[in-house]
BAVEX-569951 format. One line per field, with one value per residue (C-alpha): x, z, y. Coordinates in steps of 0.1 Angstrom, whole numbers, plus 2048, in hexadecimal, padded with zeros to 3 digits. Each point is the difference from the previous one (the first is absolute). Last residue first. Example, Ala and Ser with C-alpha at 12.3 -4.5 7.8 and 13.67 -1.06 7.14 Angstrom:
X: (889; 7F2)
Z: (847; 807)
Y: (7F5; 7DE)
***
This chain:
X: (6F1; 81C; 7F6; 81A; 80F; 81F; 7FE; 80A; 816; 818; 7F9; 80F; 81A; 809; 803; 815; 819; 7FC; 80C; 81C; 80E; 7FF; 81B; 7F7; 7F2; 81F; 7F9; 7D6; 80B; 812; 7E1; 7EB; 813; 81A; 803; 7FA; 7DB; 7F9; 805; 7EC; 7E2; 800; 7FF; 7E3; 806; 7E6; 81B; 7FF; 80D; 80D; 814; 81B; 811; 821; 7F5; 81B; 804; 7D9; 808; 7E2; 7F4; 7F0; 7DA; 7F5; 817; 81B; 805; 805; 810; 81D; 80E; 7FA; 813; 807; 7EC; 80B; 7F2; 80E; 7E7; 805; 7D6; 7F2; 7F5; 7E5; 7E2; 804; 803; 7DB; 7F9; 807; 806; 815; 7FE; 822; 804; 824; 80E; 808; 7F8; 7DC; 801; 7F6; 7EA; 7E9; 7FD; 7F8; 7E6; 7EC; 7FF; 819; 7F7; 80C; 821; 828; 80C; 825; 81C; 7FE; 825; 7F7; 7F8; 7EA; 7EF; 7FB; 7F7; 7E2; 7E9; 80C; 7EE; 7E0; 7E0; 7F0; 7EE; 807; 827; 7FC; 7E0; 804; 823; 826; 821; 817; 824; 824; 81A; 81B; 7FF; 80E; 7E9; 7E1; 805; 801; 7DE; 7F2; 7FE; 7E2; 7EF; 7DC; 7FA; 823; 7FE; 810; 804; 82A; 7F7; 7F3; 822; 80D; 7E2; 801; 7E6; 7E2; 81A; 7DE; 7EB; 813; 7F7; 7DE; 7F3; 807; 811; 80E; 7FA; 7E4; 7EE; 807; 7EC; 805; 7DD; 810; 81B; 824; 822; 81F; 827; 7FC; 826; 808; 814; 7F1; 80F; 7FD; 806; 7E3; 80D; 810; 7ED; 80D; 7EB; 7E9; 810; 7F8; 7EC; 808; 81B; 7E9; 7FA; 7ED; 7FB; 812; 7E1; 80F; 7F2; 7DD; 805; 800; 7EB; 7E1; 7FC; 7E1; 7E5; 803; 7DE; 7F6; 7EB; 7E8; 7EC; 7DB; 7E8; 7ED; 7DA; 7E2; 803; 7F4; 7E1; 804; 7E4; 80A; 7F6; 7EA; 80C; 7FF; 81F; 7FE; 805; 81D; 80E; 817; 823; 800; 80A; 7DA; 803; 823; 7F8; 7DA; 81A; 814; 7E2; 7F2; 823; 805; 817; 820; 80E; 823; 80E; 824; 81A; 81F; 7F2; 805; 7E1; 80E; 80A; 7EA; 7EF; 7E3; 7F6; 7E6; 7F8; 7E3; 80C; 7F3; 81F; 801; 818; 81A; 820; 7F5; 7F0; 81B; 7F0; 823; 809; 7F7; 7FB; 7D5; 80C; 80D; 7F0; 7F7; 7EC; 812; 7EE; 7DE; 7FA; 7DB; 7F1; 7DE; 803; 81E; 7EE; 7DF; 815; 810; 7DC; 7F1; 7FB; 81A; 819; 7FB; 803; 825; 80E; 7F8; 80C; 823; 7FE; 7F8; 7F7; 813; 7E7; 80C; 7E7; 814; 7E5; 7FF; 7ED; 7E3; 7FB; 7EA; 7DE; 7EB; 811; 80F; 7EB; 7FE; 829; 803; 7EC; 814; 81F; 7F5; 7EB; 81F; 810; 81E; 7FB; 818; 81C; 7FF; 7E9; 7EE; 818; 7EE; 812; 7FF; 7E1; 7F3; 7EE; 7DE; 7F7; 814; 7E3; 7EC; 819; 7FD; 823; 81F; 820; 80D; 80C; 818; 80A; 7EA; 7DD; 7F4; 7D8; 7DC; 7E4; 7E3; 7F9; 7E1; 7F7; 81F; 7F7; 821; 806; 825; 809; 822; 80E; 7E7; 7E5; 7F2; 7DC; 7FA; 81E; 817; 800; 811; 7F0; 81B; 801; 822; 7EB; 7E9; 822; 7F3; 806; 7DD; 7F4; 820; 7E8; 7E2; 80C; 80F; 7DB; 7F3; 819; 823; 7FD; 812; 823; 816; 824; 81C; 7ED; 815; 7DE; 80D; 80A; 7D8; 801; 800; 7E6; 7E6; 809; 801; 7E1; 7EC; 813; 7F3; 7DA; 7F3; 7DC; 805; 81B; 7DF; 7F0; 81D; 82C; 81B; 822; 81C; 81B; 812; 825; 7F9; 7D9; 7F9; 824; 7F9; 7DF; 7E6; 7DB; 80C; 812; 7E3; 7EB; 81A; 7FE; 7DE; 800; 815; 7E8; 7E6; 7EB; 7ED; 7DE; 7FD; 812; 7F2; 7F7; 812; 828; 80C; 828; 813; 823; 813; 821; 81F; 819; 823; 810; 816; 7F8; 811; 816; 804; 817; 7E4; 7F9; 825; 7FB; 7DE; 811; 81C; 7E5; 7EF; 7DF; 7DA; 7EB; 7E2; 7EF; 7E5; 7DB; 800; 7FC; 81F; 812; 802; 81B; 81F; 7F7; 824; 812; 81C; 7E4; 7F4; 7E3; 7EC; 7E9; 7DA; 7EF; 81A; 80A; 817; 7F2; 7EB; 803; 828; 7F7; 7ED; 81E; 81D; 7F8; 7FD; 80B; 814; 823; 801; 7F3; 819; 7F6; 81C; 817; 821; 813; 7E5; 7F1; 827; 801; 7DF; 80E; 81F; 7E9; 7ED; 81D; 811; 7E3; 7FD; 822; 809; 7ED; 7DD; 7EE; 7E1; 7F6; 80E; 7E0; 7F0; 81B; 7F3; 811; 7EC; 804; 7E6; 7FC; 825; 821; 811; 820; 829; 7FE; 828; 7F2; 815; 7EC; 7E1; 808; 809; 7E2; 7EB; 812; 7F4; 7E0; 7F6; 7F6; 801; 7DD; 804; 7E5; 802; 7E9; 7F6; 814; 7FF; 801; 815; 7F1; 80D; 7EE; 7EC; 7DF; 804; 7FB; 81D; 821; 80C; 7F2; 7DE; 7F2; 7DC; 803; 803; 7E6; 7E7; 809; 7F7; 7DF; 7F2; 801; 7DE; 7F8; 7FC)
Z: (90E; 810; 819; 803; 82A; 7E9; 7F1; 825; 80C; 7E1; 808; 823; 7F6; 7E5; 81D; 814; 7E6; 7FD; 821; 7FD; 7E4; 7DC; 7EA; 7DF; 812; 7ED; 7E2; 800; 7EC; 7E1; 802; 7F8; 7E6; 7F0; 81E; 7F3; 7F5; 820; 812; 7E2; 806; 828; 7F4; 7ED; 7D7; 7E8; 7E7; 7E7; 7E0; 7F0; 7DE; 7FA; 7D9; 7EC; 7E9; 806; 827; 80B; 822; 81C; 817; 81D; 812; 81F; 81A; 813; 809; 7DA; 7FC; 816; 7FB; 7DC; 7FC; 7DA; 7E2; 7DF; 7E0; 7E5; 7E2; 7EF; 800; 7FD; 814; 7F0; 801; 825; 804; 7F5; 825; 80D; 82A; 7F2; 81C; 811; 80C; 80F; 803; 81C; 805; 817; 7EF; 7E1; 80C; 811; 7DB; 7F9; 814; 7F9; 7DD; 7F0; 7F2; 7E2; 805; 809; 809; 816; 806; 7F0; 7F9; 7FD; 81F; 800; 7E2; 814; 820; 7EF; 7EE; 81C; 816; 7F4; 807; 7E0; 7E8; 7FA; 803; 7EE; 7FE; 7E7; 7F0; 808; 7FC; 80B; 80E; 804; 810; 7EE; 7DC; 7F1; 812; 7F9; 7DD; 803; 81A; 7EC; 7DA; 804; 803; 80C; 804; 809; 821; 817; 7F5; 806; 822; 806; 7FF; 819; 819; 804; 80F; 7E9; 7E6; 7F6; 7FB; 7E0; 7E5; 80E; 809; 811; 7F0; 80F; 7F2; 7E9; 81B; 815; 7EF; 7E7; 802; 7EC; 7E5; 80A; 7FB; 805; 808; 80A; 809; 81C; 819; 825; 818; 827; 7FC; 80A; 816; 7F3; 7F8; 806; 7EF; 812; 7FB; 7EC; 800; 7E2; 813; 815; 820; 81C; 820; 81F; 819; 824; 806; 7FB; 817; 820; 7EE; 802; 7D5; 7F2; 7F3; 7DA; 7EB; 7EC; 824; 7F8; 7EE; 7FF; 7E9; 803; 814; 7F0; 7E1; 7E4; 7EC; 7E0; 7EE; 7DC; 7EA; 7E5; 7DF; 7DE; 801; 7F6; 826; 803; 7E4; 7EA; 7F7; 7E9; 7FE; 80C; 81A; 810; 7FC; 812; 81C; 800; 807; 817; 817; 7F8; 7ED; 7F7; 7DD; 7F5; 7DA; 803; 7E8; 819; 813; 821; 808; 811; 7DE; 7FD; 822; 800; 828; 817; 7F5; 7F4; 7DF; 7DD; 7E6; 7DD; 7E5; 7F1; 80B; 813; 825; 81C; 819; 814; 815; 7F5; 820; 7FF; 7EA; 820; 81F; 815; 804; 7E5; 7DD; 7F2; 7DB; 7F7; 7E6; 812; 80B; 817; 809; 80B; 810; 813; 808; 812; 823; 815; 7E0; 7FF; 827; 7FC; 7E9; 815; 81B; 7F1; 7F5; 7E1; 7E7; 7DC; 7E7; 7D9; 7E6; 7E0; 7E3; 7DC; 804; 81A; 81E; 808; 80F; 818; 81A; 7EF; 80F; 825; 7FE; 7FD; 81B; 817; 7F8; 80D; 81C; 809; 805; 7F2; 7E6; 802; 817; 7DD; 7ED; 7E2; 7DE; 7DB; 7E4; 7D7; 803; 7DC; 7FF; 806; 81B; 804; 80B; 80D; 81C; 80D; 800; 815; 7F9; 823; 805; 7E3; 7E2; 7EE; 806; 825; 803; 80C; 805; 804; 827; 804; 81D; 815; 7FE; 805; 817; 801; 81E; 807; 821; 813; 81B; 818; 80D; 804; 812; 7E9; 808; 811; 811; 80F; 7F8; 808; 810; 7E2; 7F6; 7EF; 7DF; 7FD; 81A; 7F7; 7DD; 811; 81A; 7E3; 7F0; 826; 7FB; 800; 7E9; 7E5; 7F9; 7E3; 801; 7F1; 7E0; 7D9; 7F4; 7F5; 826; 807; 7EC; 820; 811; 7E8; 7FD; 825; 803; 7EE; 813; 81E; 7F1; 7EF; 808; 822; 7F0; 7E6; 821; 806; 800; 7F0; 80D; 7E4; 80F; 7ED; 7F9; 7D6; 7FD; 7E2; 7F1; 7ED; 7ED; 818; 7F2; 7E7; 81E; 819; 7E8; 7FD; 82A; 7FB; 7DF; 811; 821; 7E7; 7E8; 7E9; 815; 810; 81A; 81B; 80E; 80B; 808; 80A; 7FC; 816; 7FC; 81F; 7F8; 806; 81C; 7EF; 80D; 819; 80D; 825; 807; 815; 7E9; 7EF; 7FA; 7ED; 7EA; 7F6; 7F7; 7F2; 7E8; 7F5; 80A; 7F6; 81A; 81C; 818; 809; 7F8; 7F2; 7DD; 807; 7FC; 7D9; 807; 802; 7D8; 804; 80C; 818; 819; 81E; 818; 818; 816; 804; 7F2; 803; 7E6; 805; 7F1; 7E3; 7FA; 801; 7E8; 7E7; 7FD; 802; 7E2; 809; 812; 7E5; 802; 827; 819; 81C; 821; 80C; 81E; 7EC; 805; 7F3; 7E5; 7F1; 7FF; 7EB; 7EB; 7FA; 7F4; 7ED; 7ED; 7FB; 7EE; 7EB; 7F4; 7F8; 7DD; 7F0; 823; 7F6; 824; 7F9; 810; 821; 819; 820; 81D; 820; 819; 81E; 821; 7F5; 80E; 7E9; 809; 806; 7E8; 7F5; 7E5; 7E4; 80B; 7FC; 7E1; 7F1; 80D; 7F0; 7E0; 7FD; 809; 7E0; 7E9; 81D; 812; 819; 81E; 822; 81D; 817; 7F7; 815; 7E6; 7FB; 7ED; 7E5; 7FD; 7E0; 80C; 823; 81A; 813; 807; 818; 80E; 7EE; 803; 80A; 7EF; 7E1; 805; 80A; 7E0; 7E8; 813; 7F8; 825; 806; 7F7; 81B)
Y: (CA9; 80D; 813; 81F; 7FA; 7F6; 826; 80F; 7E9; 80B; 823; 7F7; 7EC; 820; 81A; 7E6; 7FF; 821; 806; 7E4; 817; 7FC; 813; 80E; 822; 814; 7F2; 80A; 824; 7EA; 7E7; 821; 80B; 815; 80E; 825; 7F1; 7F4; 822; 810; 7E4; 80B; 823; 7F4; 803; 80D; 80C; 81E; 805; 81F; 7FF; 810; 802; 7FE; 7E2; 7EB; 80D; 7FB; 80F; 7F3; 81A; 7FB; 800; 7EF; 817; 803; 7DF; 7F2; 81D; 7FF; 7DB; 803; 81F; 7F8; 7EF; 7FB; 7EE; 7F7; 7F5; 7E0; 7F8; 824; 81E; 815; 7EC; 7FB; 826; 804; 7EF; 81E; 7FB; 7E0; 7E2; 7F0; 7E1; 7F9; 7DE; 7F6; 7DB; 80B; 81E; 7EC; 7E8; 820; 80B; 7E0; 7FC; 823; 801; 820; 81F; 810; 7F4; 800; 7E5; 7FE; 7EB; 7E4; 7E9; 7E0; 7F6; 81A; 7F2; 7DF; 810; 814; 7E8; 7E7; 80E; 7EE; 815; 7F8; 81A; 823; 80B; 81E; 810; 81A; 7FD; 7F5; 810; 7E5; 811; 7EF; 7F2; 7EA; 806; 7DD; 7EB; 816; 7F3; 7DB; 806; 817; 7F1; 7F1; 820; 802; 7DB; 7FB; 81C; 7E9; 7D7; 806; 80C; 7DE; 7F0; 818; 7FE; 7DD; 7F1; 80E; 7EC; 7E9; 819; 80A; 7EB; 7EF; 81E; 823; 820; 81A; 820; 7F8; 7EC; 81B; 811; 81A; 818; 81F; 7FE; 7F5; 80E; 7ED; 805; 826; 807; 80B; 81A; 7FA; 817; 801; 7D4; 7F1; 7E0; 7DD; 7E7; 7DB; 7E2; 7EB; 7DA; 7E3; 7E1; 7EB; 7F1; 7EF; 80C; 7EB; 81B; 7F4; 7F2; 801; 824; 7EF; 7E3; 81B; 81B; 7E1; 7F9; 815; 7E7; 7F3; 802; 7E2; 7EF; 820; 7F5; 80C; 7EF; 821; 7FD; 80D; 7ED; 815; 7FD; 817; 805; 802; 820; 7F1; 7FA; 816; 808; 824; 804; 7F7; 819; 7F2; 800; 7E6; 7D8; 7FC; 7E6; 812; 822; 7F9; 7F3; 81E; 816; 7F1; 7FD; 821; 814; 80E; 7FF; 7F3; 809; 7F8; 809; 7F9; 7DF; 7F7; 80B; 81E; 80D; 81F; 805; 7EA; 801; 7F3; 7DF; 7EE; 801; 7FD; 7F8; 813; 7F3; 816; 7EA; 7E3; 7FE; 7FA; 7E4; 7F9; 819; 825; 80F; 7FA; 7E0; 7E9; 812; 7DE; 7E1; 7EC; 7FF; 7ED; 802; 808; 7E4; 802; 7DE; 810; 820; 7ED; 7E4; 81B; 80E; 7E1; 815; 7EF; 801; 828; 7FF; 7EE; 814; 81E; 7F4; 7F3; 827; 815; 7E9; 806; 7F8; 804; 802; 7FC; 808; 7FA; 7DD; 81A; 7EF; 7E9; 7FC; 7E8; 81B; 81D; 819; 7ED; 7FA; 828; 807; 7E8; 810; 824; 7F2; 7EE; 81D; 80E; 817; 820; 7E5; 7EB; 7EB; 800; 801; 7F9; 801; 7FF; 81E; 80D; 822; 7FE; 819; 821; 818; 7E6; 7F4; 828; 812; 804; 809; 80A; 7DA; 806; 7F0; 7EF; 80A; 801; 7ED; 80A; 7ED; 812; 819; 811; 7E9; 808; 828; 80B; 823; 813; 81A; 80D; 80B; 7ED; 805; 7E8; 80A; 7DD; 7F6; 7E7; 7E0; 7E6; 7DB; 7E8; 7DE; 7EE; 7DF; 801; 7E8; 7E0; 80C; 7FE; 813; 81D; 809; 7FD; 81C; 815; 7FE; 807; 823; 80D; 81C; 802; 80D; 80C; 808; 813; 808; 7FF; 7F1; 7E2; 7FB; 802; 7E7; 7E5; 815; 7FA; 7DB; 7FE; 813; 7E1; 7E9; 80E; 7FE; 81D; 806; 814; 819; 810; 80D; 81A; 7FB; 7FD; 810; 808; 80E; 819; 808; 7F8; 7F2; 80F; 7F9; 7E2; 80E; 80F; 7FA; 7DC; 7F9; 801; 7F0; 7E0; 801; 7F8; 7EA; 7E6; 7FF; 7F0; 808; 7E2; 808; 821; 80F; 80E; 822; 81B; 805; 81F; 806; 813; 809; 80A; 815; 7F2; 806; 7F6; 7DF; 7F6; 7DE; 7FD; 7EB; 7DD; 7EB; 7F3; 824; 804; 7E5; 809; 822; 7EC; 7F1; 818; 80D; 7F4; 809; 7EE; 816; 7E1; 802; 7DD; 80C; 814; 7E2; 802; 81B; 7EC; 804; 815; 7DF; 804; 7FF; 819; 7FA; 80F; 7F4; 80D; 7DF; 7DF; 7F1; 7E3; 7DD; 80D; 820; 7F4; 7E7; 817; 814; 7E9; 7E8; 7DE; 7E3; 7F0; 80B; 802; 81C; 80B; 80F; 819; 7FA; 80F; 7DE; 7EC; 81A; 802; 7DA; 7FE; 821; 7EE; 7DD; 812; 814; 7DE; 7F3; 81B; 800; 7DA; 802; 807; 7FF; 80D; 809; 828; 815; 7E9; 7FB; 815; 811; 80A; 815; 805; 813; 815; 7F8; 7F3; 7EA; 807; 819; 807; 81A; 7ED; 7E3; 811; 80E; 7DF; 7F1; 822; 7F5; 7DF; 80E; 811; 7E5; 7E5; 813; 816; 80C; 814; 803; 81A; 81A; 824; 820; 81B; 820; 814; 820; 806; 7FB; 80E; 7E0; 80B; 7ED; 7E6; 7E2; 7FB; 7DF; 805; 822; 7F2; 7E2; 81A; 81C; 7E0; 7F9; 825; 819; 815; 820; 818)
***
């Protein structure tokens, strides 16, 4: 009998409804919950609108480390809602400055075997710990902090063999880079991605965080390592070998799908402007002109990855055409480069130092010019994401960014013509964790009133699914939109992420700019949407906002799995063609018709949709639970929770309890 893979043993080990069938949705136990101020702004509001008296998960924590530019009164205000919000919600709160979520929660909560859930789709990166860790939405994080189940679709098990080592100049970047340039940005679509074999041992747990963290790019639900002695080292110097526990797969484990890398036949590899799929070796498109050089980000985030790049440049500066822009991950971070001498190395280098957080990865602050190639460490370059429209961002590593910045040209590392550095690593972390706010006591927390200033706004009102929908199609898009296409972050609109009706008028604007102004005038209506829709960031706003608007329904070639889950969770209808050559036919202005929607959504996955203009049907299919069909009707999932708006003195007691529970976490 084969034997059970790691991924199937964290499923089952918090499994509380559903079969492990892939393609049967599932519910899950969570362990711990994580938002960051780009997405939890609105999972606050959603709590409050779901009357949660306080979480009542092991651990929840809500972090400040995307918008700290601070241009106006805005961003300020939002930290200081989201810092009352984690005092009367019981949630740990992480300051402007303490660094990015990902690699601070491996730092200071991961815990091998749990689950966790974040309003953040590279939520992943925490599978390098051997936890079950998954990008959602935010209302589903919402919803689990309020003692829920996760719902998700069973995937399939994806393992990947690793061998060898990697050779000198290739690093972790290059790994998960290979796995792209194999599978593209759907490979990993309702999979898991579970690593395992000989090659696993010689990656560190930062290593497998960077590997895990693009495992988003890859479209996957999760990915997971083992929890081994490189996870023990890891939790030794954090100070907590205390929440050590060892998880593997059994050695006859089998897998759904199988994949091998030989580490040591690895180059360095990079993703051409603009997609993470469009990989290609260094070599192939050295020499062309660099203007920008970016390392940092939650895809990079170790101090191995910032302290290899001060030992190339050291005694060496950059190239006069180049910006080399450092943006530490955490206050620890920061701290152990200075402990080692490499901040002075980056500094006398000519590097420009940045606040410990996301900043350029979501386009805030460090926008490249028009036409001019920038090197990133980070783990997308959607088009515009930068912050700028004609962008031309690649995606490296940390070696490779630095031979960009000495030689003003994409270049190979190791055409260099210097000898790989020898990293020696401190092998204790500066730990801090004096920035991170505790939980208040449930008695002092339900005295804190959440601060609100006027620029936080209010969840809009959806009404149900009517039984007939008949719409106009307002927009169509081409394949792989993300949601940074649909809804926008960066320094223009991240800003409103508090208020819904002022970011609506953001939605769609880099594929139409003309949608919001006319969307207003039509009322409801229909998107038709491409290949992959959705791709890229969890943020729910990509669907709220256009609901709020008027959305109804998208009809697609297939859709990426968060945002489709965003989009029941407001109501809107998702909705897939069964001939994808009927995409070509319908058309932007179209008017579309569909009737008997409370039936035939339950009666089956496939209906008709009435193109009225052009006098046609087409079929399309949906990949709706029943569960997903009862929310849809709703309008919503907040629309379904109304009725259980009310706390009792039962859950009252509930929450005391679960708030007992995550005091007795050490905190270190």
């Amino acid at each position: 009998m084969t034997g059970q893979n790691l991924a199937r043993k964290l499923l089952a080990a918090h499994l509380v409804d559903g079969e492990m069938t892939p393609g049967r949705e599932i519910a899950l136990r969570v362990d711990q919950t994580l938002t960051q101020d780009a997405t939890g702004t609105l999972v606050m509001l959603e709590l409050e609108a779901l009357h949660l008296d306080r979480v009542r998960t092991e651990v929840s924590v809500q972090y400040v480390d995307h918008n700290l530019l601070q241009a106006d009164e805005r961003n300020m205000a939002d930290h200081l809602f989201l810092r009352s919000a984690a005092q009367r919600f019981g949630l740990w709160f992480s300051p402007p400055g303490g660094g990015v979520s990902h690699p601070v929660h491996m730092q200071r909560f991961g815990v091998p075997g749990k689950t966790l859930i974040g309003s953040d789709s590279h939520t992943c990166a925490a599978g390098s710990l051997g936890m079950l860790a998954i990008g959602v939405g935010g209302l589903e994080v919402a919803l689990a902090m309020a003692g829920e189940p996760l719902y998700l679709t069973m995937p399939q098990i994806w393992g990947v063999r690793l061998t060898g080592r990697l050779p000198d100049w290739v690093s972790a970047k290059d790994v998960i880079l290979e796995m792209l340039r194999r599978h593209g940005v759907k490979g990993g679509l309702h999979r898991i991605v579970e690593y395992h074999g000989p090659g696993v041992e010689t990656l560190t747990a930062m290593d497998r965080h960077v590997i895990a963290n693009m495992g988003a790019e890859l479209g996957a639900t999760a990915t997971v390592f083992p929890s081994d002695e490189r996870v023990r080292e890891f939790l030794r110097a954090e100070g907590r070998e205390n929440a050590y526990v060892e998880l593997s797969a059994d050695p006859d484990a089998g897998y759904d799908v199988e994949d091998e890398i030989d580490l040591a036949a690895l180059e360095p590899l990079i993703a051409k402007p603009s997609s993470p799929g469009s990989v290609v070796p260094v070599r192939e498109v050295a020499g062309q002109e660099v203007n920008q050089a970016v390392v940092g980000s939650s895809a990079n985030p170790g101090l191995r990855d910032f302290a290899v790049v001060a030992a190339i440049l050291r005694d060496r500066h950059v190239h006069p055409q180049v910006s080399l822009d450092v943006n530490p991950t955490s206050r620890q971070i920061l701290a152990d480069l200075t402990r080692i001498g490499a901040t002075l190395d980056l500094i006398r280098a000519g590097a420009r130092l940045h606040q410990t957080g996301c900043l350029g990865c979501i386009g805030m602050g460090q926008a490249p010019a028009k036409g001019r190639n920038s090197l990133r460490t980070m783990p997308r370059n959607f088009p515009g994401r930068s912050g700028t429209a004609d962008d031309l961002v690649w995606l490296c590593s940390p070696e490779t960014a630095a031979a960009a910045a000495l030689t003003g040209r994409i270049t190979d590392p190791r055409e260099l013509g210097l000898p790989y550095p020898k990293l020696e690593l401190p092998e204790t972390s500066s730990v801090d964790s004096a920035v991170l706010e505790s939980p208040l006591p449930p008695g002092l927390a339900r005295k804190v009133e959440l601060v609100k200033a006027e620029s936080i706004g209010t969840l809009p009102t959806l009404d149900p699914l009517p039984d007939a929908l008949r719409i106009p199609v307002a927009l169509k898009a081409g394949d792989n939109v993300s949601t940074d296409e649909i809804l926008p972050a960066g320094a223009a609109a991240l800003p409103y992420r508090s208020d819904i009706a002022k970011l609506a008028q953001f939605a769609f604007t880099r594929v139409d700019p003309d949608y919001p102004k006319r969307v207003a005038d039509i009322g409801d209506h229909a998107v038709i949407g491409g290949d992959n829709y959705g791709q890229g960031s969890s943020r729910e706003h990509a669907a709220l906002a256009p609901r709020s608007l008027g959305l109804r329904a998208v009809i697609a070639k297939s859709f990426a799995r968060i945002h489709a889950s965003n989009l029941v969770n407001f109501g809107v209808l998702p909705l897939e063609f069964t001939d994808v050559a009927d995409y070509d036919a319908v058309r932007a202005g179209d008017e579309l018709l569909l009737q008997g929607l409370q039936d035939s959504l339950t009666e089956g996955g496939e209906l008709t949709v009435h193109n009225v203009t052009q006098d046609t049907d087409y079929r399309v299919q949906h990949r709706l639970s029943p569960r997903q069909i009862k929310t849809i009707h709703a309008g919503g999932r907040i629309a379904e929770h109304a009725a259980a708006s009310n706390p009792t003195a039962s859950d009252h007691a509930a929450s005391d309890q679960a708030a007992n529970n995550q005091a007795q976490e050490a905190e270190q």
